[in-house]
N, C-alpha and C positions, 0 to 999 in steps of 0.2 A: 402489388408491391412486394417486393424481395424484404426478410425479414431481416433485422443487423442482427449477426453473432453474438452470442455472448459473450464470447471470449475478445471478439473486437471490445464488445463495451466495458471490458473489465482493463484490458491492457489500456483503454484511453479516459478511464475515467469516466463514462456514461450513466446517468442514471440505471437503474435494475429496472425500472417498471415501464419506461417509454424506450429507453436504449438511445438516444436521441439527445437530450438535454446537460449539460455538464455538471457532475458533482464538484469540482472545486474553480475556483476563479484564482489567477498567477498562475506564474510557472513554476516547477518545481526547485529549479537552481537557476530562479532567474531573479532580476532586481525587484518582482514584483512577488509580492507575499503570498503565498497559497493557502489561502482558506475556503475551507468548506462553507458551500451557497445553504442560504435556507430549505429552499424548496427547488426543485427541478423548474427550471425559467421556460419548459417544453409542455410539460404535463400537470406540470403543478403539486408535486409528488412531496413533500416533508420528507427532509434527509433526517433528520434527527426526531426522530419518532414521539420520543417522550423523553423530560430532562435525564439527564446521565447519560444517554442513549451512547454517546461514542465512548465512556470510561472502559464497556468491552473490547473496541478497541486497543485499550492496554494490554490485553492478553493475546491477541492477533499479533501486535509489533512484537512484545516479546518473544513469539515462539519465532517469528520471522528472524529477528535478531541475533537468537540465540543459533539457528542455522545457520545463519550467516557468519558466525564466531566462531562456531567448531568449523568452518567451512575455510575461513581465513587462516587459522593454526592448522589444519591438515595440509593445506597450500604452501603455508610459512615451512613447514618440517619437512615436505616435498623440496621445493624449491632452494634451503638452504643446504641440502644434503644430509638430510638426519641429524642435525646438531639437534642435543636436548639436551646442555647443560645447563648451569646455572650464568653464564657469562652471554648465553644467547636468549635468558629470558626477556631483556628489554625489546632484541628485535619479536621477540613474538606480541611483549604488552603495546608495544608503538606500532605494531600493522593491525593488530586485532583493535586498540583505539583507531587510530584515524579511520580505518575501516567502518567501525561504527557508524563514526561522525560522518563520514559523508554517505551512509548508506539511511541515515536517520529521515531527510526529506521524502525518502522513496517508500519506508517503512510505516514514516506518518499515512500517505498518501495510499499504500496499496489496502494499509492497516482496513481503513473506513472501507474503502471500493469491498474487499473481502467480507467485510462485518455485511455490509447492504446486501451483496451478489447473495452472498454464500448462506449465511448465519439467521439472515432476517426472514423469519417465518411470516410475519406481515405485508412485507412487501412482496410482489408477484408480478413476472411481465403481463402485458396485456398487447397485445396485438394490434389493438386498435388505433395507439398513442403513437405505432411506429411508421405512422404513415409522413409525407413528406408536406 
């Protein structure tokens, strides 16, 4: 049996330790709510380790965020021809908001996946869990 990718399971939201099983139930920008599963419904894995477990995720979306904000205003300053006065400050605070706002689902969402993939020394694939 062919191993799944990491990077497949981190772009789809897969468990870190079976690769297999889905970390959140809903869709992202869909009528159904997106919350994080207790436990991998494949392996039986605890996403949430110990209480608090995702509040480090607060620090994951922020840097994500904040890339995403100077990323948006380097665009905006691009895009409008170098205007930087005070009369085109609103179009910068009105794309650098909505941008936020709808980049917020995807930030929630990659925030965790990163925190698990990347951050979590406890959790480890295992080879075994990615069988079919």
């Amino acid at each position: 049996m062919k191993k799944t990718p990491k990077l497949y399971a981190i772009i789809k939201g897969k468990c870190p330790q079976c690769r297999r099983g889905a970390i959140f139930t809903g869709n992202m920008y869909g009528f159904n709510i997106q919350r994080t599963n207790y436990s991998c419904l494949h392996c039986a894995q605890r996403f949430e380790i110990e209480p608090g477990y995702f509040y480090a995720a607060m620090y994951v979306s922020y840097a994500m965020n904040m890339i995403e904000m100077i990323s948006m205003g380097f665009a905006t300053y691009y895009l409008s021809g170098g205007r930087l006065d005070f009369d085109s400050l609103w179009l910068y605070v009105g794309v650098i908001f909505l941008g936020s706002l709808l980049l917020s689902p995807l930030n929630y969402r990659y925030s965790r996946v990163i925190l698990l993939h990347w951050l979590s020394p406890k959790i480890k694939y295992k080879a075994e869990y990615d069988k079919a």
